[in-house]
Backbone as CSV, one residue per row, in Angstrom:
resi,resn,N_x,N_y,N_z,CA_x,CA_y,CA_z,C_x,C_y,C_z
1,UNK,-63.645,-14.236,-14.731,-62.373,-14.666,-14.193,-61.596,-13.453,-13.710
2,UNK,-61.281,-13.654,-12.641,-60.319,-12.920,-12.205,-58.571,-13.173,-12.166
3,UNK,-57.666,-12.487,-12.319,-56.241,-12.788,-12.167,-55.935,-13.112,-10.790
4,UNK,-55.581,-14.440,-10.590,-55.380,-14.538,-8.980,-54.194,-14.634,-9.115
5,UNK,-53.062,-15.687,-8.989,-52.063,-14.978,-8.527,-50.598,-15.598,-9.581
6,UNK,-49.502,-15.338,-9.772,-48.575,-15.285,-10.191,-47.930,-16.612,-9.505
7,UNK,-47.348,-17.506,-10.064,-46.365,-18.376,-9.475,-45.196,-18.805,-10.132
8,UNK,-43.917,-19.255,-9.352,-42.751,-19.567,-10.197,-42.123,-19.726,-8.976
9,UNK,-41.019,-20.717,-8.789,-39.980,-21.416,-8.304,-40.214,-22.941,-8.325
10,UNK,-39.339,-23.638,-7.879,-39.004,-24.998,-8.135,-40.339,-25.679,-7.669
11,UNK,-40.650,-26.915,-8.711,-42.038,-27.628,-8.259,-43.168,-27.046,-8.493
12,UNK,-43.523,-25.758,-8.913,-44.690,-25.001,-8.512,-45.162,-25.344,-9.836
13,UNK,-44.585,-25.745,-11.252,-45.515,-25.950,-12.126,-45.775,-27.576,-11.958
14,UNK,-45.487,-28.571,-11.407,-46.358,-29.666,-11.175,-47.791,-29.728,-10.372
15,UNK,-47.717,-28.812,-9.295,-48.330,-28.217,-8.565,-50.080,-27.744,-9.185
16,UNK,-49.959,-26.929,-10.593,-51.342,-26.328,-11.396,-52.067,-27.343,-10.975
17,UNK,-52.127,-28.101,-10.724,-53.456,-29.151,-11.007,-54.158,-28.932,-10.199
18,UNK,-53.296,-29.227,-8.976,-53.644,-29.552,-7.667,-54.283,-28.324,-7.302
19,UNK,-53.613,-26.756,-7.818,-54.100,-25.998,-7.330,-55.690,-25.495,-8.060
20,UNK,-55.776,-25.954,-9.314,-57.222,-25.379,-9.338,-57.985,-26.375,-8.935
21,UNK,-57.732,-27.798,-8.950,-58.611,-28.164,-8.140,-58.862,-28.305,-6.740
22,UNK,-58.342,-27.509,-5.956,-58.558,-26.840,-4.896,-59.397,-25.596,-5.130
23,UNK,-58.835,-24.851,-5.773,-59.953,-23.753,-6.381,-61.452,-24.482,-7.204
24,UNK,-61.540,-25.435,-7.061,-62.605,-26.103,-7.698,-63.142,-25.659,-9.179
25,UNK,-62.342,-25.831,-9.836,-62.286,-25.098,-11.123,-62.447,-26.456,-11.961
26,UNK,-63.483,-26.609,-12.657,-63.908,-27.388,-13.597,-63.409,-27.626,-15.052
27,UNK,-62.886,-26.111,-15.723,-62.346,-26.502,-17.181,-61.702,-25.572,-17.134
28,UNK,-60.602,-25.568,-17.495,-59.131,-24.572,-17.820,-58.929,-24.178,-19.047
29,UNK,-58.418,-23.488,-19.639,-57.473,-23.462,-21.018,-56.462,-22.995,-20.454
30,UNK,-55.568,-23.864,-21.479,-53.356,-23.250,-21.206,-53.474,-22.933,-22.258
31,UNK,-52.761,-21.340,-22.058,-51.927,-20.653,-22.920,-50.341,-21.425,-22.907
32,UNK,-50.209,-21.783,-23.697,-48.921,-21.924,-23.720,-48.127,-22.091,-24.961
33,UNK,-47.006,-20.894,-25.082,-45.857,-21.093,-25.632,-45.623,-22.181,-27.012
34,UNK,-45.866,-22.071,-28.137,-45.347,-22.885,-28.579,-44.501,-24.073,-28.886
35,UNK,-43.348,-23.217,-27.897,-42.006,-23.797,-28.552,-41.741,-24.843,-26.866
36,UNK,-43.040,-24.490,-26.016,-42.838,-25.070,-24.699,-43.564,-25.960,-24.692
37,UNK,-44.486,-26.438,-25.595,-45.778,-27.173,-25.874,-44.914,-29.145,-25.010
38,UNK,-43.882,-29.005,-25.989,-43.090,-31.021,-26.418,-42.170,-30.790,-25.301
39,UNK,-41.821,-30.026,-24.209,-40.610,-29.881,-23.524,-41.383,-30.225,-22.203
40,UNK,-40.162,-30.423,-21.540,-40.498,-31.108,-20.064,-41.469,-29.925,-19.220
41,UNK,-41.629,-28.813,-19.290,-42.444,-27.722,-19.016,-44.083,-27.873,-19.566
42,UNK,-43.894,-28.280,-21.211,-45.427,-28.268,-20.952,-45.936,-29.514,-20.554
43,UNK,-45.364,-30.707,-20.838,-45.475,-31.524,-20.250,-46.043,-32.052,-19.254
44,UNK,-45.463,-31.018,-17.848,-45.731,-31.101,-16.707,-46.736,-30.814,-16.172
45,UNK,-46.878,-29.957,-16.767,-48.197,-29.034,-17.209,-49.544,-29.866,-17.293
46,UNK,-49.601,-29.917,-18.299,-50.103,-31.004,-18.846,-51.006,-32.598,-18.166
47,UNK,-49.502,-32.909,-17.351,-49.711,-34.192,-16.496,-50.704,-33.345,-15.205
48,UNK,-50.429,-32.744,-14.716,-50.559,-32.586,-13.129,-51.921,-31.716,-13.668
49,UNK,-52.291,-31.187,-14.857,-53.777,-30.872,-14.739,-54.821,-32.517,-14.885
50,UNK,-54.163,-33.268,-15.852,-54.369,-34.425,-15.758,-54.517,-35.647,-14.593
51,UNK,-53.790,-35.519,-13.898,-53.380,-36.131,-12.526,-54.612,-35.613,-11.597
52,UNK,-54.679,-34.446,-11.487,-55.444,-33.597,-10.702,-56.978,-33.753,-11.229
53,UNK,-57.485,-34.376,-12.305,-58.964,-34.320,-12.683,-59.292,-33.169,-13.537
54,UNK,-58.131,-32.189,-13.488,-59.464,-30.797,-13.992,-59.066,-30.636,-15.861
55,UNK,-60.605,-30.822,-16.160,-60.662,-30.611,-17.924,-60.013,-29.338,-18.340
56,UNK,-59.414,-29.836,-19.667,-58.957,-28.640,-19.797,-58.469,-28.687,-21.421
57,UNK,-58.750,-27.433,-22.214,-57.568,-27.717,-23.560,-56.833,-26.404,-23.684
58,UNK,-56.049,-26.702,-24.867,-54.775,-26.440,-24.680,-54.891,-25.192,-26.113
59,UNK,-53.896,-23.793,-25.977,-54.324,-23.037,-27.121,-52.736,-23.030,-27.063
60,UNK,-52.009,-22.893,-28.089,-50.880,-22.820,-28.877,-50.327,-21.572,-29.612
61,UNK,-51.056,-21.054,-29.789,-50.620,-20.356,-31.237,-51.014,-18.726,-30.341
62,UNK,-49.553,-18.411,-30.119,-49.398,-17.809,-29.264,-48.192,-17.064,-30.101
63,UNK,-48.162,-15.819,-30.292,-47.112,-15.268,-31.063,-46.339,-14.666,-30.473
64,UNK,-44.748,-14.432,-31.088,-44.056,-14.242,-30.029,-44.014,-12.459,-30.100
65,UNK,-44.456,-12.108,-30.784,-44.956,-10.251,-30.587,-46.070,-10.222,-30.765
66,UNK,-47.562,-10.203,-30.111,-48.485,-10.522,-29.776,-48.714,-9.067,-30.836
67,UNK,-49.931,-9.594,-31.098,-50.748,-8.643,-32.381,-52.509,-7.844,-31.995
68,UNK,-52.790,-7.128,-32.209,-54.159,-7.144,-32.389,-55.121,-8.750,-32.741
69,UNK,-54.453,-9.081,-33.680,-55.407,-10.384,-34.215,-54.523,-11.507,-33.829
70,UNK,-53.709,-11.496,-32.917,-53.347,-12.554,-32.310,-54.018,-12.698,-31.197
71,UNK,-54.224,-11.377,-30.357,-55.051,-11.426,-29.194,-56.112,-11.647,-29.451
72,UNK,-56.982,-11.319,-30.741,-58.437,-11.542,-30.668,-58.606,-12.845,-31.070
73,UNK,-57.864,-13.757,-31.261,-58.009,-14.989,-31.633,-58.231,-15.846,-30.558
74,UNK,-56.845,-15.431,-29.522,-57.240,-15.842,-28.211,-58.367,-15.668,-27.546
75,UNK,-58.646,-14.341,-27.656,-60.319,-13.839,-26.779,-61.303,-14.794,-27.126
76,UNK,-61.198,-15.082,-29.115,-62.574,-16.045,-29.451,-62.448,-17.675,-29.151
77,UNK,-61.300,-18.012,-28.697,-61.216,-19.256,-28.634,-61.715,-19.268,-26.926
78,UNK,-60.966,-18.559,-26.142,-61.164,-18.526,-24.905,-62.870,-17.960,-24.276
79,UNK,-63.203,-17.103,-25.295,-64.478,-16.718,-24.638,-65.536,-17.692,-25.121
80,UNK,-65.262,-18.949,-25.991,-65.922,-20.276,-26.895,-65.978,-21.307,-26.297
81,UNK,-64.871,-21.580,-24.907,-65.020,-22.278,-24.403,-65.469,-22.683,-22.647
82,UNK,-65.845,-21.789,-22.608,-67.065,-22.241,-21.055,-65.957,-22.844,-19.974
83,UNK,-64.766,-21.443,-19.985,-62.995,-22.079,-19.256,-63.655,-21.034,-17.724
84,UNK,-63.386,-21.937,-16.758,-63.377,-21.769,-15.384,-62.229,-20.794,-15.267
85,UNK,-60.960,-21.052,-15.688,-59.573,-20.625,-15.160,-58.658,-20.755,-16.728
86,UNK,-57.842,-19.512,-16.465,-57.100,-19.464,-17.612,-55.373,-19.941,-16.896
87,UNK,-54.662,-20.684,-17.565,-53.101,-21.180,-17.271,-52.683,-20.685,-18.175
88,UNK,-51.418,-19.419,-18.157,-50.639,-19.020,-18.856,-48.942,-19.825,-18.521
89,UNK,-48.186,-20.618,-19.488,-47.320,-20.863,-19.567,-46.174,-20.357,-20.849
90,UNK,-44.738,-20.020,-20.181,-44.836,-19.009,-21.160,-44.028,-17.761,-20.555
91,UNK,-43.460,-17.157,-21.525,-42.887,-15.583,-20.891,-43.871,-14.757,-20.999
92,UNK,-43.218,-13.693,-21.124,-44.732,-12.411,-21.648,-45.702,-12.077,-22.592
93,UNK,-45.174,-13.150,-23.698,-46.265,-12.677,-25.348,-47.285,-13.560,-24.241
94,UNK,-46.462,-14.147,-23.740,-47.871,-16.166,-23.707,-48.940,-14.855,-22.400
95,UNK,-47.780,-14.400,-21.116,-48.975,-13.838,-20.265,-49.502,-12.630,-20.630
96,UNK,-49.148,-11.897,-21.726,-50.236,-10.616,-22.123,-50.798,-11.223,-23.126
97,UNK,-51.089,-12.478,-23.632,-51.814,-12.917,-24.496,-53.077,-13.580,-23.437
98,UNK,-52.720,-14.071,-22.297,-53.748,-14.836,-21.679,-54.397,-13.387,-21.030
99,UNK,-53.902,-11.993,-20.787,-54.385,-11.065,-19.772,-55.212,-10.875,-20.853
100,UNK,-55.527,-10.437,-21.858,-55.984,-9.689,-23.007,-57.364,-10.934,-23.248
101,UNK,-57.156,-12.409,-23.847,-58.063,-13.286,-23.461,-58.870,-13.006,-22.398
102,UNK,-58.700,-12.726,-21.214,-59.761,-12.698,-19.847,-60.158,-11.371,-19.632
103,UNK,-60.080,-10.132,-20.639,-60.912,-9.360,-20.797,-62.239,-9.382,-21.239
């Protein structure tokens, strides 16, 4: 996997779905945020990978000062699951937790 690209403004997170499956991306994992998991954000999230067809699960436990063994937890869950594309949702623990995963 490579880091393709950064997104944010209005609409653009209903949008994920659509966009990896345009990228033809078969199974995802979301990083996402804990505390963003039940809120209209992950939600959305959520739906529009749903909406869009593309498999995907979901990793949580995402700390909010990212650790040595927080990251390697991520790496083993993420390198366990046979993920096309990684979705970071989330401020910075969530996206240097997903950069550190796709090493």
């Amino acid at each position: 996997m490579a880091a393709s690209n950064i997104r944010f403004g209005p609409g653009t997170t209903s949008e994920v779905g659509m966009d990896l499956a345009d990228m033809s991306i078969n199974k995802a994992v979301v990083l996402i945020d804990p505390a963003l998991v039940e809120l209209p954000t992950g939600r959305t999230v959520i739906s529009s990978l749903e909406d869009a067809g593309v498999r995907f699960e979901v990793f949580e436990r995402i700390s909010v000062e990212p650790t040595d063994r927080s990251f390697q937890e991520a790496t083993a869950f993420v390198s366990q699951g046979d993920f096309d594309a990684i979705v970071a949702v989330g401020g910075g623990s969530t996206i240097d937790t997903a950069k550190a995963a796709n090493l």
